[in-house]
VOVEX-674853 format. One line per 5 residues: number of its first residue (from 1); their letters; for each residue x, z, y of N, C-alpha, C, O. Coordinates in steps of 0.05 Angstrom, whole numbers, padded with zeros to 5 digits. Each point is the difference from the previous one (the first is absolute). Last residue first. Layout:
residues N
NUM) A) X Z Y X Z Y X Z Y X Z Y; ... $
end
This chain:
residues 259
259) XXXXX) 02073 01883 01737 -00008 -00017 00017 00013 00014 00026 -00003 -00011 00022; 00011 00044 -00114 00017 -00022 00013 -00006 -00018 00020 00013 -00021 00005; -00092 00086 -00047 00032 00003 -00001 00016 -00026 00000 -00010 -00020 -00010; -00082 00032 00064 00000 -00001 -00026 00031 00008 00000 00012 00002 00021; -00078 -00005 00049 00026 00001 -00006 00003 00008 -00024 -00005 00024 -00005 $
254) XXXXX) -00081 -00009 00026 00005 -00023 00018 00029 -00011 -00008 -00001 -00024 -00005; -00039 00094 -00038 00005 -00016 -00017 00002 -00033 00021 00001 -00023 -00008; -00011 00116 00037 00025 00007 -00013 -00004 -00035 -00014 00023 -00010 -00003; -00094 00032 00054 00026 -00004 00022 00020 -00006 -00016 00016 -00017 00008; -00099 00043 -00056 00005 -00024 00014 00026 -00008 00006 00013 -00018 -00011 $
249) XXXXX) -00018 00110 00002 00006 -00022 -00039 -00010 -00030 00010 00013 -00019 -00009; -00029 00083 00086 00026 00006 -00015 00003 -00028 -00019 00009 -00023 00003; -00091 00032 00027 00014 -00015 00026 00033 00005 -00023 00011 -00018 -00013; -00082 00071 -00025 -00010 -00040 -00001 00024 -00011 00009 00013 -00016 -00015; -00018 00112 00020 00010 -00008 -00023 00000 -00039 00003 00017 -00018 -00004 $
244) XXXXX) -00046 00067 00079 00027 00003 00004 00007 -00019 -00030 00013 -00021 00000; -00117 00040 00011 00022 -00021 00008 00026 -00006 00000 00007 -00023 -00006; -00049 00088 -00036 -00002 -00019 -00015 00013 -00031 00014 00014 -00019 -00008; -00021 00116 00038 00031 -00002 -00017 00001 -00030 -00016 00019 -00009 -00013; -00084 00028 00094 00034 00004 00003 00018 -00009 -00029 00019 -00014 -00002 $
239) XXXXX) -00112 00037 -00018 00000 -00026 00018 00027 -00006 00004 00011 -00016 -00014; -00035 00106 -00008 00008 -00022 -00019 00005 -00027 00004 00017 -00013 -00011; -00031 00067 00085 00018 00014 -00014 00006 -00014 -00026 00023 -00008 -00004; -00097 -00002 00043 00014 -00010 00018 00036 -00001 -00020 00015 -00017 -00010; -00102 00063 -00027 00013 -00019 -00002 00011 -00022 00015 -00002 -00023 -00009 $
234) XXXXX) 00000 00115 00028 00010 -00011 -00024 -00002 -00020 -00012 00018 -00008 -00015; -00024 00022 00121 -00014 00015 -00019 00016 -00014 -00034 00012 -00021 -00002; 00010 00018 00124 00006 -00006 -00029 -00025 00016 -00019 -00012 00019 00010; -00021 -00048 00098 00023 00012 -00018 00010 -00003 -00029 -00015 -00016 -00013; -00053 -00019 00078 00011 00018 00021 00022 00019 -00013 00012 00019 00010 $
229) XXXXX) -00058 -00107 -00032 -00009 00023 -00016 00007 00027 00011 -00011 00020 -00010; 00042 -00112 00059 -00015 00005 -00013 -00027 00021 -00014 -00024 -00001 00006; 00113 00007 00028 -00023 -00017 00026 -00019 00003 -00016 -00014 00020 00003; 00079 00004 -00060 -00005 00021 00019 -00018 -00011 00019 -00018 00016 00006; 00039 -00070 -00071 -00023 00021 -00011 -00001 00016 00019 -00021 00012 00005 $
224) XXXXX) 00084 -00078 00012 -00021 -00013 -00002 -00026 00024 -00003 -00020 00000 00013; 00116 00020 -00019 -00016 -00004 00032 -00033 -00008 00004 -00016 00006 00017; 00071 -00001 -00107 -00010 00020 00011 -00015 -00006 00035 -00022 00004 00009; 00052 -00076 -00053 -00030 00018 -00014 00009 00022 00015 -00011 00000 00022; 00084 -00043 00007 -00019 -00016 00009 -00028 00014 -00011 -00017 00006 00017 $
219) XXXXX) 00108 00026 -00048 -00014 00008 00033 -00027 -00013 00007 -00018 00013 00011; 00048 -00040 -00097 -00003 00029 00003 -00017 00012 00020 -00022 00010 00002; 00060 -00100 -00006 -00026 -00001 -00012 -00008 00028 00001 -00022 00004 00009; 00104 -00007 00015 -00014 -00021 00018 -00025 00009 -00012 -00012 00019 00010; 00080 00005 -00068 -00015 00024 00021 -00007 -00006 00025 00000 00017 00018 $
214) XXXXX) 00029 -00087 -00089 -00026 00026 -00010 -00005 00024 00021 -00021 00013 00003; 00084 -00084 00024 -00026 -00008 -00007 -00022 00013 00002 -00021 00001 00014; 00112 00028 -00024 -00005 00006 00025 -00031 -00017 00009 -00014 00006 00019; 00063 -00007 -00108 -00016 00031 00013 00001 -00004 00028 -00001 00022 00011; 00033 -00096 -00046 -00030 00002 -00020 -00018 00033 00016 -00023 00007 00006 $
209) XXXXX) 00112 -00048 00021 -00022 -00019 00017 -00027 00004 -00019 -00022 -00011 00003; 00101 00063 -00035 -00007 00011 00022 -00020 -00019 00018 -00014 00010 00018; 00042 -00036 -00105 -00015 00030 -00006 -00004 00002 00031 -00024 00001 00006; 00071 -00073 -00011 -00023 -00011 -00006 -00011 00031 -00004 -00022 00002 00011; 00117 -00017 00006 -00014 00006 00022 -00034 -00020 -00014 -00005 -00022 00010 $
204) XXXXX) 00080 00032 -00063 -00005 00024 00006 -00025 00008 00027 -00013 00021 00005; 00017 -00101 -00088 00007 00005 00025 00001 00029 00016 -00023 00010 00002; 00016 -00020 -00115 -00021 -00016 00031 00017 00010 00012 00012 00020 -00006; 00009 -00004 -00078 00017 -00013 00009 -00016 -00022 00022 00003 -00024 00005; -00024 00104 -00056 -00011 -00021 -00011 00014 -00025 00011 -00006 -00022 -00010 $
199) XXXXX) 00030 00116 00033 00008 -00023 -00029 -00020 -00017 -00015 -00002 -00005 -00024; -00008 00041 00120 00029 -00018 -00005 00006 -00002 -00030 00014 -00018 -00009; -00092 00061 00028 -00009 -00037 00001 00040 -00002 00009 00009 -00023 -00001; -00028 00111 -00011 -00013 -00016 -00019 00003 -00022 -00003 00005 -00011 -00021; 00023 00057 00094 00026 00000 -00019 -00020 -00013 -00029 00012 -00015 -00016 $
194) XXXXX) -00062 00019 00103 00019 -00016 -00008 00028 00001 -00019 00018 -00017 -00001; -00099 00078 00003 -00015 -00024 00001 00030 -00023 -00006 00005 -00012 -00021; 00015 00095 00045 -00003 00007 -00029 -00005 -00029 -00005 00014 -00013 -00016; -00004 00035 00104 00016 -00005 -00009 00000 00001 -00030 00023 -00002 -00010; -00103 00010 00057 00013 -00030 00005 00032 -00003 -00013 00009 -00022 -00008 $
189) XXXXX) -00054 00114 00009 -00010 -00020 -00012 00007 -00029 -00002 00001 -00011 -00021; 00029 00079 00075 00003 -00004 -00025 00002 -00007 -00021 00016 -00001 -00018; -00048 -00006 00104 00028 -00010 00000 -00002 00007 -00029 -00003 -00019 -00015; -00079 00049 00046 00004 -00027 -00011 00038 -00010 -00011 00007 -00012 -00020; -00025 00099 00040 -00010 -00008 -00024 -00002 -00023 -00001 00007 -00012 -00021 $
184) XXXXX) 00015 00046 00103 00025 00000 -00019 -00009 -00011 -00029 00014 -00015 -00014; -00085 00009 00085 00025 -00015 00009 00029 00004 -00025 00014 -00019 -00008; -00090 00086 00013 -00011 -00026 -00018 00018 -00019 00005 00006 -00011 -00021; 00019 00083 00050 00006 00014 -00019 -00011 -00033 -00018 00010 -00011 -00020; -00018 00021 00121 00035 -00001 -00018 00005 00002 -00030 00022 -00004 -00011 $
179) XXXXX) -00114 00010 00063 00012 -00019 -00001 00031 -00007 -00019 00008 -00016 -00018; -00084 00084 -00009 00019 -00004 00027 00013 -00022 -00007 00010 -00006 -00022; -00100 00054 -00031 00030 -00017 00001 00007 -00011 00014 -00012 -00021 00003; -00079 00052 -00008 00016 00025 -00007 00033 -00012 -00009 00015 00014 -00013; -00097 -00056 00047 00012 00011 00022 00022 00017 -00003 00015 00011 00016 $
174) XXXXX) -00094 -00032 -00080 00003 -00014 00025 00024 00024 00011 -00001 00024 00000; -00042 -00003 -00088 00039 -00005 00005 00001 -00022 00023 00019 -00015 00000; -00111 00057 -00020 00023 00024 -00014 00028 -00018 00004 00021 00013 00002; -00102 -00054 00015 00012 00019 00020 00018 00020 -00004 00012 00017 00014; -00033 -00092 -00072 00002 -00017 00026 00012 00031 00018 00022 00002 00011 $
169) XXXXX) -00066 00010 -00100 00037 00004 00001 00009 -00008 00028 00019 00012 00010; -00120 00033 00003 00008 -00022 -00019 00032 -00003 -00002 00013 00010 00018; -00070 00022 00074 00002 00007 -00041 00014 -00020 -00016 00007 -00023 00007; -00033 00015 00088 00008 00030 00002 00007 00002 -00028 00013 00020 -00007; -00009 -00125 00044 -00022 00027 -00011 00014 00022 -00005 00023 -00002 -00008 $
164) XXXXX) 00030 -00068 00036 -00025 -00018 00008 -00018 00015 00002 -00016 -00002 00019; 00116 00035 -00004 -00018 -00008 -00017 -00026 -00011 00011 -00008 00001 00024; 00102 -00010 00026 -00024 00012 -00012 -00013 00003 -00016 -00006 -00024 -00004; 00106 -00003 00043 -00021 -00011 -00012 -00017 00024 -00012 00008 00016 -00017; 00067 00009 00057 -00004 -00018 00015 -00025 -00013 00002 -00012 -00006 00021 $
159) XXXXX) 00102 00038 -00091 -00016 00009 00025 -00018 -00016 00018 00009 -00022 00005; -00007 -00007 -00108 00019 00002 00017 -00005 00011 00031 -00019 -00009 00013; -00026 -00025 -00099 00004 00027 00006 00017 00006 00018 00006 00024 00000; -00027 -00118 -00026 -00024 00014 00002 00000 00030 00011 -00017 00009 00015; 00096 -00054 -00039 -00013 -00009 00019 -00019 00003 00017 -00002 -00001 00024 $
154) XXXXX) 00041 00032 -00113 00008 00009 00026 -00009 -00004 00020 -00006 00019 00015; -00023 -00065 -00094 -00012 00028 00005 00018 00009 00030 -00012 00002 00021; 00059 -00069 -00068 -00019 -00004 00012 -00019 00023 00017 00001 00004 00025; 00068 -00006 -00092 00009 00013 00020 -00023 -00011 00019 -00002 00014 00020; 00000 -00043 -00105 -00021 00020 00008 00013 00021 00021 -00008 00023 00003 $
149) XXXXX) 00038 -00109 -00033 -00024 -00005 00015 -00013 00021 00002 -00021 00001 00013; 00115 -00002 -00054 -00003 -00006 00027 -00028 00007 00014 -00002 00015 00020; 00007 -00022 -00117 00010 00030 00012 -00013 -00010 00028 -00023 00001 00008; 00028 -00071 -00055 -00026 00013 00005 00002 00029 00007 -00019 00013 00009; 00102 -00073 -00016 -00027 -00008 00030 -00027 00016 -00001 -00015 00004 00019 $
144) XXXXX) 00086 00014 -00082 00004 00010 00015 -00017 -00005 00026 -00007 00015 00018; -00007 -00051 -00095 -00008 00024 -00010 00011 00013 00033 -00016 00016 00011; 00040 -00103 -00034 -00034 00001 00006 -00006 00026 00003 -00019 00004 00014; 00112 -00022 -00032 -00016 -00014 00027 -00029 00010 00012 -00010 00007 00021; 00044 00003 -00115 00003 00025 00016 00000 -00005 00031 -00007 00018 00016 $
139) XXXXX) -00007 -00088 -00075 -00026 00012 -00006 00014 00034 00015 -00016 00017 00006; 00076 -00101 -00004 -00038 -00007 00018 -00017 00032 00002 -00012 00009 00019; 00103 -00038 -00063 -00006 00035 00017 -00022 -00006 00018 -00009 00013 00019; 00037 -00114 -00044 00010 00031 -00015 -00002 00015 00019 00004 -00004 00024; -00084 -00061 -00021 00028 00008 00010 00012 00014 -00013 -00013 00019 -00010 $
134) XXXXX) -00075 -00038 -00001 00010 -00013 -00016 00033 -00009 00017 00013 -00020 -00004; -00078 00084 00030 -00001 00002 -00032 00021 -00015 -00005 00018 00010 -00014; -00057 -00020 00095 00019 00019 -00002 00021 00002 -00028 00024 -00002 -00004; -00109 -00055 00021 00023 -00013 00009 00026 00012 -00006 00020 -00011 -00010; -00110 00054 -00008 00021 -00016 -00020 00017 -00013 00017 00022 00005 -00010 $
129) XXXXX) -00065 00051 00062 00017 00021 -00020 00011 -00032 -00017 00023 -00007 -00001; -00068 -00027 00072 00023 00014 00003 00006 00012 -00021 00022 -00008 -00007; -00107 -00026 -00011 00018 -00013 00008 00020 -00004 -00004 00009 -00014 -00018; -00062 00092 00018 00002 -00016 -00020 00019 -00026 00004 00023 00001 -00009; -00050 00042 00091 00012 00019 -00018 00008 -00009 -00030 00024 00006 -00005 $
124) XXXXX) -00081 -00061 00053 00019 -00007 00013 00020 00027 -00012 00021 -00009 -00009; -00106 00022 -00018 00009 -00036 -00011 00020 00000 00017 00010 -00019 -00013; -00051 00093 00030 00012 -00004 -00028 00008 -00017 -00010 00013 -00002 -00020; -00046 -00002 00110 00020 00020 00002 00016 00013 -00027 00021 00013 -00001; -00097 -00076 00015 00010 -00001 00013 00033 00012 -00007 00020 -00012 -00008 $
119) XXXXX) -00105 00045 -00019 00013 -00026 -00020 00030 -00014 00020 00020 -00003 -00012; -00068 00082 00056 00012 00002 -00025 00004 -00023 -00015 00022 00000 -00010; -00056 -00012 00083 00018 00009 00010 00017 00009 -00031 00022 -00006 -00007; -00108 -00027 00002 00018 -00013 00012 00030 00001 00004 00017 -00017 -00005; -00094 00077 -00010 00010 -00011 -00022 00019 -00026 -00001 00012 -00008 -00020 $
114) XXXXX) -00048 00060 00103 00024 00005 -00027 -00001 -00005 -00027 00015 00012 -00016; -00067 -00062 00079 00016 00010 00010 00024 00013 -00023 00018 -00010 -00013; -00114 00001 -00003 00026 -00012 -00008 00018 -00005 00016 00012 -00018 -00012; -00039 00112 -00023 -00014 -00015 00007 00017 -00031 00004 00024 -00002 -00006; -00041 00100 -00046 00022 -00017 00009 -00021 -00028 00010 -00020 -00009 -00011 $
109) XXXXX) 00002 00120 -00008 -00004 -00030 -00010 00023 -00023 00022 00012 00003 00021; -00027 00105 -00018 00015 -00004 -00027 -00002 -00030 00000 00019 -00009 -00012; -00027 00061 00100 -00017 -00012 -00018 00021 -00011 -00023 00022 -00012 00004; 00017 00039 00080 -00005 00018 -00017 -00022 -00003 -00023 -00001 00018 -00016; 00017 -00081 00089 00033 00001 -00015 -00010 00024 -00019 00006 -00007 -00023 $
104) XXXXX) -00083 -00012 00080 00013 -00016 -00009 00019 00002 -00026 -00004 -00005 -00024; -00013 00064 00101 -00022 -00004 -00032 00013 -00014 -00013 00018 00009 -00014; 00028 -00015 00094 00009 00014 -00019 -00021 00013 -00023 00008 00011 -00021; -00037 -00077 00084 00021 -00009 -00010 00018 00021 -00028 00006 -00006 -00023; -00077 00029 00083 -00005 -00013 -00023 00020 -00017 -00012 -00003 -00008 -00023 $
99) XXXXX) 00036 00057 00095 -00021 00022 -00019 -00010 -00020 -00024 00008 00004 -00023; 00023 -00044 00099 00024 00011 -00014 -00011 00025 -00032 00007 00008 -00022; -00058 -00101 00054 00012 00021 00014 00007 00022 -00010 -00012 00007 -00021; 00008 -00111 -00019 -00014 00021 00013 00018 00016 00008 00025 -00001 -00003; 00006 -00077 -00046 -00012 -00008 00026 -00016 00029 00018 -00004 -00001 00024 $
94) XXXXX) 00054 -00017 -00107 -00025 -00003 -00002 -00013 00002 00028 -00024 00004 00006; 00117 -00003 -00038 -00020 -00027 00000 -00019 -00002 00000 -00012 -00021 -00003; 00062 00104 -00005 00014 -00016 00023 -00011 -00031 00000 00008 -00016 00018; -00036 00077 -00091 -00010 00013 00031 00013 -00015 00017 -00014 -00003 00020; 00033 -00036 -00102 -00030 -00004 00000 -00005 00022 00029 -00017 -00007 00016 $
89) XXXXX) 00103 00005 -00041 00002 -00024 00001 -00035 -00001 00003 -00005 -00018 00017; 00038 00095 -00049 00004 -00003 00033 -00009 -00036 00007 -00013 -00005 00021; -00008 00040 -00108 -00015 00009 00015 00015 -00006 00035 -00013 -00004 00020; 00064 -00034 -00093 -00038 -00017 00003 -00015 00024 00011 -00024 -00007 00001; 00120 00034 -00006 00002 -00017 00009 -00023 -00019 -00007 00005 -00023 00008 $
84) XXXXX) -00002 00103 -00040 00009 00008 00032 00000 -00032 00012 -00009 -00004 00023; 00003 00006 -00125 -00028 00012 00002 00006 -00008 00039 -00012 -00019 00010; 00091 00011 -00051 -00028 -00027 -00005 -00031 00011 00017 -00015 -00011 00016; 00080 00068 -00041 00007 -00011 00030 -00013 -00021 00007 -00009 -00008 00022; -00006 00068 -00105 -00016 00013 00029 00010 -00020 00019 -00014 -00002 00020 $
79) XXXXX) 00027 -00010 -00120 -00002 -00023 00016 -00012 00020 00027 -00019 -00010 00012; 00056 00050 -00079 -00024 00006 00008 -00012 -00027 00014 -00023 -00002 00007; 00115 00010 -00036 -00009 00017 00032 -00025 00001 -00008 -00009 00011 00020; 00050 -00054 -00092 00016 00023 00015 -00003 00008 00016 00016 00018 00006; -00059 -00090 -00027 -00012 00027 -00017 00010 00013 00005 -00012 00020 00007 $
74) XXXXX) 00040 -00100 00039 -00032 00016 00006 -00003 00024 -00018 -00012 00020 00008; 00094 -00057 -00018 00000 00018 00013 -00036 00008 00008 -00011 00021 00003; 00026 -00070 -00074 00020 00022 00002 -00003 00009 00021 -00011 00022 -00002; -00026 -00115 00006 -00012 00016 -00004 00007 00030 -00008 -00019 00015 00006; 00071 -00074 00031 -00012 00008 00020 -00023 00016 -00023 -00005 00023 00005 $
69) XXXXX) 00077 -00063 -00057 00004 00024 00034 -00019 00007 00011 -00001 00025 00003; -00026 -00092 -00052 00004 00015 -00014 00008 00030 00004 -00012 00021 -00005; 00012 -00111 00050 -00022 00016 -00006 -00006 00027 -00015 -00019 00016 00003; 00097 -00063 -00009 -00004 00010 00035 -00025 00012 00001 -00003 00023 00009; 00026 -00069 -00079 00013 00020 -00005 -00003 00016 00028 00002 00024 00003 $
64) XXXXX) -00032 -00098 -00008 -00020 00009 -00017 00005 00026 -00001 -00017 00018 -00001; 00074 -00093 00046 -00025 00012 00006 -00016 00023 -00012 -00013 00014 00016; 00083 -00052 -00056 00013 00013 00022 -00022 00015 00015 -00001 00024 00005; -00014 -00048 -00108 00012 -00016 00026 -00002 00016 00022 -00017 00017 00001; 00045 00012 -00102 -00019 -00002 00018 -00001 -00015 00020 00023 -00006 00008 $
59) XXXXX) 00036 00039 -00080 00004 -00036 00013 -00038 00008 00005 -00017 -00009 -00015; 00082 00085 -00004 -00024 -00004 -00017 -00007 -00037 00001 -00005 -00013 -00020; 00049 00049 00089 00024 00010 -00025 -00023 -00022 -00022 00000 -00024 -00005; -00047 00052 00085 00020 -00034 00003 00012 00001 -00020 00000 -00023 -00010; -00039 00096 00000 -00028 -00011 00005 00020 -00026 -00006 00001 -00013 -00020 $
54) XXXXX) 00045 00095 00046 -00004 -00010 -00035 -00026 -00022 -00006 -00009 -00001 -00023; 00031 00021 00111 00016 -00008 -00006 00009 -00005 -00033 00014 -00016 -00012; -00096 00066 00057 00004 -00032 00004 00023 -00014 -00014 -00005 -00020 -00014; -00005 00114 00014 -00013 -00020 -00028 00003 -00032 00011 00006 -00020 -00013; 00040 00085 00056 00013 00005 -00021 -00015 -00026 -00018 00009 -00016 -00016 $
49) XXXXX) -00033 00047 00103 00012 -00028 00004 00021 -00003 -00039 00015 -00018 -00007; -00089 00088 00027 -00004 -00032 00005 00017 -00023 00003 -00005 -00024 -00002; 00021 00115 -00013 -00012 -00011 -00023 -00006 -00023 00008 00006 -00020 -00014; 00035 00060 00084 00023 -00005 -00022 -00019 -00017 -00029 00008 -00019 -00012; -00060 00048 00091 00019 -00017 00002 00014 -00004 -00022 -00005 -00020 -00013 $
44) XXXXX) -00038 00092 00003 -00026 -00012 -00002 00020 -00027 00006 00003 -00014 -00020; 00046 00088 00031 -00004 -00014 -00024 -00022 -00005 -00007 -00007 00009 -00022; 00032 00004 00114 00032 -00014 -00012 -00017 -00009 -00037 00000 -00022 -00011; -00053 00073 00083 -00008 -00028 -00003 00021 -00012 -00024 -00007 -00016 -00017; 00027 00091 00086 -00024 00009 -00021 00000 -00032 -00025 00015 00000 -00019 $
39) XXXXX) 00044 -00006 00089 00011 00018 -00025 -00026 00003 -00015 -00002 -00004 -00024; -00013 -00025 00100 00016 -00026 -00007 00008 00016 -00028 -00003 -00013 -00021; -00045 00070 00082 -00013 -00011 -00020 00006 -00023 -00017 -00015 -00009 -00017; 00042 00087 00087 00011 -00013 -00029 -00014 -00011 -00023 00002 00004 -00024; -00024 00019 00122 00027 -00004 00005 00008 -00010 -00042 00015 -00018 -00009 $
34) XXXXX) -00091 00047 00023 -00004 -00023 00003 00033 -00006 00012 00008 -00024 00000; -00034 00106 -00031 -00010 -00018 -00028 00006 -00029 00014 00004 -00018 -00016; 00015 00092 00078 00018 -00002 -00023 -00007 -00025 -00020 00017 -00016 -00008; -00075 00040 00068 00029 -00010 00013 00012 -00011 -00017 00006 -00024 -00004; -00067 00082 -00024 -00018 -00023 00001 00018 -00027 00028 -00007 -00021 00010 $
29) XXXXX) 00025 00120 -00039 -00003 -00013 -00029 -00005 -00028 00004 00003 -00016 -00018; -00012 00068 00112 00034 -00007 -00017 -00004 -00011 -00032 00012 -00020 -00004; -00098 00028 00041 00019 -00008 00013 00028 -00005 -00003 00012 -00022 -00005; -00073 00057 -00076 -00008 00007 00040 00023 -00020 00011 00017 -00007 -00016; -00046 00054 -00088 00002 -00032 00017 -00002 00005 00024 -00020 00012 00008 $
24) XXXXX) 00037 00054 -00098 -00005 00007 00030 -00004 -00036 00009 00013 -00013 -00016; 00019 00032 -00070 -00020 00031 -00006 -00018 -00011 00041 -00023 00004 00007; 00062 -00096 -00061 00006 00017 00014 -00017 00034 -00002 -00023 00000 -00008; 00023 -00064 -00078 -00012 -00004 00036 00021 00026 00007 00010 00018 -00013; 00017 -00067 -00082 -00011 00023 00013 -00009 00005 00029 00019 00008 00013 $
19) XXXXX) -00012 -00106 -00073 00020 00025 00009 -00025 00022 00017 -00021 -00003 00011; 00028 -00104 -00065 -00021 00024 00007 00024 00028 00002 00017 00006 -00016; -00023 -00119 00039 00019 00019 -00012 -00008 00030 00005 00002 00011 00023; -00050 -00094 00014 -00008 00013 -00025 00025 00023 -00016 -00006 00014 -00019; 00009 -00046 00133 00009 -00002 -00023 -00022 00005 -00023 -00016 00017 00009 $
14) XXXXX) 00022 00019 00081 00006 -00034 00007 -00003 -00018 -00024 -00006 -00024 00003; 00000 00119 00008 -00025 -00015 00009 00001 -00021 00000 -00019 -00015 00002; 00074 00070 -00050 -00027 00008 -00003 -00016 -00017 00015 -00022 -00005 -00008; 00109 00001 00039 00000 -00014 -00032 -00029 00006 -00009 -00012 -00021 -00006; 00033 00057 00081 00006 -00028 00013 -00012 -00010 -00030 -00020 -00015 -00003 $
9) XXXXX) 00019 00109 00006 -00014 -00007 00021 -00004 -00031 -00006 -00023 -00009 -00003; 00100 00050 -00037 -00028 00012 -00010 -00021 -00013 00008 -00011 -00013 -00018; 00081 00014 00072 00006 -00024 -00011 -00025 -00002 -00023 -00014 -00019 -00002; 00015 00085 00063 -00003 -00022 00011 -00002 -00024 -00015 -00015 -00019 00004; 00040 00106 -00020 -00022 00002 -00017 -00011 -00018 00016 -00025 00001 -00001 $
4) XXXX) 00106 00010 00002 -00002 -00013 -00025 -00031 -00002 00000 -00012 -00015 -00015; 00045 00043 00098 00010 -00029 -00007 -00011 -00004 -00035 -00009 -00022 -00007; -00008 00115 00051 -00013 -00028 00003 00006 -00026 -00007 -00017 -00016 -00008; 00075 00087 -00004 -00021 -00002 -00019 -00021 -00021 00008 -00007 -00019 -00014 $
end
């Protein structure tokens, strides 16, 4: 029962797709939601890579249509990862100590630093999605890389890593996913990643020099917030899924098909 009321969990939070909350949230619900949050996401993904691709159909330009993606999914999440990734990006630049640092990230305002980080990181997401687009099976390419990026979260939750603060989602799922379990989810993931991009007819070995990137960049923030902030908090946690997303759909349009 936990698992569904995980998945309950994953889609309710990760998502606008309105479903029934869990009766209980604790630890195992909160395993569960993030071991399956590539699934949570599938049809906030699927719409996005559905419209882009009626976007290029439509003789949109490639770009625009990308933009387009990216805006779908901001609504489809609440834009919350956007949100994880200009508060961490403003406590890990702001130069203060760990406490004001973590003020900081919990203040609703964006500062520029992250507003940086966010144009940044939508304009190069934008980008990538149209490049994608305009491959055959570009747009289930795309859909599967944005699954991919929310195996991210693992990273953050994975034995080992702390929370920053006693409260908040940061302490409810630090620590609560074992190595082997976040290690098999990526495999999985990577192998979903490259049966996509083989019919787009990219290189088989370009998905694996993309995910082994994204969970460079992965390892690298988290370590960063643990010295740092002395641990994950949620929006660390979003931060993770915004970077992993950037680096992915980049990486994927380094190698284009037939190259």
């Amino acid at each position: 029962m936990s698992r569904f009321a995980g998945l309950r969990l994953a889609v309710g939070l990760l998502t606008i797709v309105p479903v029934r909350p869990p009766e209980t949230i604790g630890r195992r619900e909160a395993r569960a939601a993030m071991l399956l949050a590539p699934f949570a996401v599938l049809p906030v993904a699927l719409a996005a890579g559905l419209v882009g691709w009626g976007a290029t159909v439509a003789g949109v330009p490639p770009v625009v249509a990308g933009f387009v993606v990216v805006a779908v999914l901001a609504f489809g999440t609440r834009a919350m990862h956007l949100d994880g990734l200009a508060d961490t990006t403003d406590g890990l630049g702001s130069g203060k100590e760990t406490h004001r640092a973590l003020e900081i990230m919990r203040r609703g305002d964006v500062g520029p630093m992250g507003t940086v980080a966010l144009v940044l990181a939508l304009s190069m997401q934008a980008v990538a999605a149209g490049a994608l687009l305009s491959h055959p099976f570009g747009w289930l390419q795309l859909v599967v890389l944005v699954c991919l990026s929310r195996a991210a979260l693992l990273f953050g939750c994975v034995a080992g890593v702390p929370a920053a603060r006693p409260d908040g989602l940061g302490a409810l799922v630090a620590g609560s996913v074992g190595v082997p379990a976040a290690v098999l989810s990526w495999l999985v993931g990577l192998a979903a990643v490259t049966g996509a991009a083989a019919l787009t007819g990219q290189a088989l070995w370009a998905p694996a020099v993309g995910g082994v990137l994204a969970v460079l960049a992965c390892v690298w923030l988290v370590l960063r917030c643990v010295r740092r902030l002395g641990g994950i908090t949620g929006d660390v946690l979003g931060a993770l899924v915004e970077v992993c997303a950037t680096v992915l759909l980049v990486t994927a349009t380094a190698w284009p098909p037939g190259r």
